[in-house]
Structures are given as C-alpha cells and as structure tokens.
Residue, then its C-alpha position, 0 to 999 in steps of 0.5 A: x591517103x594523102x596525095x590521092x594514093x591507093x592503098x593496099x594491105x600486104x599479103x604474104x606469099x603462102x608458105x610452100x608446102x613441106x617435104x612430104x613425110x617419107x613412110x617408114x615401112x610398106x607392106x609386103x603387097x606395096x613393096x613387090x608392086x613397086x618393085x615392078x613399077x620402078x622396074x627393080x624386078x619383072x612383072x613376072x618375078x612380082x607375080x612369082x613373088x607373090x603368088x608362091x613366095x619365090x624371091x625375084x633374082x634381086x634378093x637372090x643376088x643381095x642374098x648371095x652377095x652376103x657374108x656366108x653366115x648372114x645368108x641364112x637369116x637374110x633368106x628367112x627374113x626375106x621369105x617370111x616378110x609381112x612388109x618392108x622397113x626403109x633402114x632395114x639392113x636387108x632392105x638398104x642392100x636391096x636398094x644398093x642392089x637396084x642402083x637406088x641412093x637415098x632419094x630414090x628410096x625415099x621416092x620408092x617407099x613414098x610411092x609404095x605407100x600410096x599404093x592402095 
C-alpha cells in the first residue's frame, strides 16, 4: 500500500436475528401453565383446571359474554380442548378478556411453547 498505510478488509455487521416464529398452537398443558404464569387466571384455577377440567373464571366470563346461541359449543370446545390455536375465535376472546392486544399474545403463545 502506497504511503505506508494498513489495510484492512471489511466485515460486515452480522445480520440481526429474525423475529422469532410465533407457535400457532399450544397444547392444553402449555396453555394453563401460562395462563397462570402471565397471571390470566390463579394458581388454584390452573391446578382446578387441570385436575378436573373445571374452567377458570376467565373462560367463564368469555363464555357468558357470548351471544346465547354460541355458548353451547364454546363450553364444549372449552371443556374438550387438546390444545390452543392463536386465531381461534375462543382463544382471541380469551386474550380480549385478559387485557392482551396482538403482541401480548404472541409473547403468550412464544412462552407457552417453550414450556416443556
């Protein structure tokens, strides 16, 4: 290099890491331990929860909040779940109920799915 300079070969910044990928379903055991993680419902409502299916006071209050002829099938969906789907109707009343807008339940459900 003329004039005695030094030279140094660029290198790139790494790229940052992408948003990670929000889950699109939980299973049932995920979804009450977060609930009571994130505080949606008590530690007792969970164990209730899973213990004999008795559904804490928040799907309670979704399920009471809905038109009279979608109560039915709500409770059913509610009381024989296998897991949760994010856009699922039930589940987005759910998260309405609990105060959480549309990165609060993408947190939910990211934190939910690492439960082991």
């Amino acid at each position: 290099i003329a004039g005695g300079g030094v030279l140094s070969v660029y290198t790139p910044a790494p790229a940052p890491d992408p948003d990670p990928v929000v889950p699109r379903s939980i299973s049932k055991r995920q979804l009450i331990t977060q609930c009571a993680v994130d505080e949606w419902i008590t530690a007792a409502q969970a164990v209730a929860w899973a213990e004999s299916n008795t559904l804490p006071q928040l799907l309670e209050d979704v399920i009471a909040g809905l038109p009279s002829e979608s109560r039915f099938a709500a409770r059913v969906q509610a009381l024989t779940l296998v897991g949760a789907v994010i856009d699922d109707p039930l589940m987005l009343a759910v998260a309405a109920e609990a105060e959480a807008d549309e990165d609060a339940l993408n947190a939910f459900f990211t934190a939910a799915a690492a439960i082991e």
